[in-house]
C-alpha positions in Angstrom: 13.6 -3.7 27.9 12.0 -4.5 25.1 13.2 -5.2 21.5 12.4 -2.7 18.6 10.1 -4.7 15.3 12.8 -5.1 13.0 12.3 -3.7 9.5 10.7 -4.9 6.4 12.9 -4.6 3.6 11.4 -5.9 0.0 13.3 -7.3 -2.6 14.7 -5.2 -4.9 12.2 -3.9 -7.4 12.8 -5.6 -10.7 9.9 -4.3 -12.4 8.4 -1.3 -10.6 5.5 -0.9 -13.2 4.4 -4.5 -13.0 4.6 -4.4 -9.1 2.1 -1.2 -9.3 -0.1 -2.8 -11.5 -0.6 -5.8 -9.1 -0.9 -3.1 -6.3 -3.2 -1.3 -8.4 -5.5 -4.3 -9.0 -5.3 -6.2 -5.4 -5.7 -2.8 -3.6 -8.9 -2.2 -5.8 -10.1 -5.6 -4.8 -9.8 -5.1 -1.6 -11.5 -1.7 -1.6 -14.7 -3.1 -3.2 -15.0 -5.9 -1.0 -14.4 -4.3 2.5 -17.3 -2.0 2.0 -19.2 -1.6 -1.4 -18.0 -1.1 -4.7 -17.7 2.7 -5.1 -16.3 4.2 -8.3 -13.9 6.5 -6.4 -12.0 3.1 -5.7 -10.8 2.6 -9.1 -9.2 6.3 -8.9 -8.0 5.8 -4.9 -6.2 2.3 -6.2 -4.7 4.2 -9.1 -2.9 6.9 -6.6 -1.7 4.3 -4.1 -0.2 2.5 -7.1 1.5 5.7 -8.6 2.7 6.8 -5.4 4.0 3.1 -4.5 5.7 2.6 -8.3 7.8 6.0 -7.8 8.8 5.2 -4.5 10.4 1.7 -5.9 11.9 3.4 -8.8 13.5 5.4 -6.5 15.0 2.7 -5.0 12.5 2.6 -1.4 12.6 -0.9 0.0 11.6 -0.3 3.6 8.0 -0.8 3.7 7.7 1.4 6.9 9.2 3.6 4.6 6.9 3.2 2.2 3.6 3.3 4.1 4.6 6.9 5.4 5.2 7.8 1.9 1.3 6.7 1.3 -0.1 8.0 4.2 1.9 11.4 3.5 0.8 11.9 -0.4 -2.6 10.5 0.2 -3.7 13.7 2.0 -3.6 15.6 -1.1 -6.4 13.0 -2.4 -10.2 13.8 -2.2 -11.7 11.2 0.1 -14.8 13.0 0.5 -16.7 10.4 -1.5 -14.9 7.0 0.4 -15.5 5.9 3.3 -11.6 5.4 3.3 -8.9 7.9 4.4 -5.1 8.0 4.0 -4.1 5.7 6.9 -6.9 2.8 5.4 -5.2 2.7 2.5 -1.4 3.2 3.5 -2.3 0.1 5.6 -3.7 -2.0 3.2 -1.1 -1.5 1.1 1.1 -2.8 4.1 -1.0 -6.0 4.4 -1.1 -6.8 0.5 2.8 -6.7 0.3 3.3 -8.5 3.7 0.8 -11.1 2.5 2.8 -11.6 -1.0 6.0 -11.8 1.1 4.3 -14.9 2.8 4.6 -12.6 6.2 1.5 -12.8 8.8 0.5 -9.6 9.3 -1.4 -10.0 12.7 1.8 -12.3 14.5 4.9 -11.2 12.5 6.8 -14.2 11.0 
């Protein structure tokens, strides 16, 4: 039998509004270079950011956790002029934190 993939839990959020702000700004990066810069990014960075900063002010450290919390508020959001959808983003989010951890993404640690 095979062993579950243990949990990610982040540190403790010291500063949730700085944290989303970084998000915020490396999320839109990444949005502009994996396709083309669209303006809709700027606003699609700014959600995952607001949705991320409440989860961490409400204490969420699990980033499973927090990617279903993404995926699940993202629906609401307009995607009509992206080429992203919910999952894209909820993912890259995943791969930004992992990446700050210092955590390969493809291999685990």
């Amino acid at each position: 039998m095979t062993d579950p993939i243990p949990s990610i839990t982040l540190p403790p959020s010291e500063n949730p509004q700085l944290e989303g702000q970084w998000l915020q700004q490396n999320l839109l990066t990444w949005l502009d270079a994996e396709f083309i810069p669209e303006a809709v990014n700027q606003k699609i960075a700014q959600r995952a950011a607001q949705i991320y900063m409440r989860q961490r002010m409400e204490g969420e450290n699990d980033l499973g956790s927090l990617v279903i919390a993404i995926v699940t508020e993202m629906q609401s959001f307009d995607f009509s002029k992206s080429f992203f959808g919910e999952f894209a983003i909820a993912n890259a989010v995943s791969d930004l934190l992992l990446e700050r951890l210092g955590i390969d993404r493809c291999c685990g640690q």
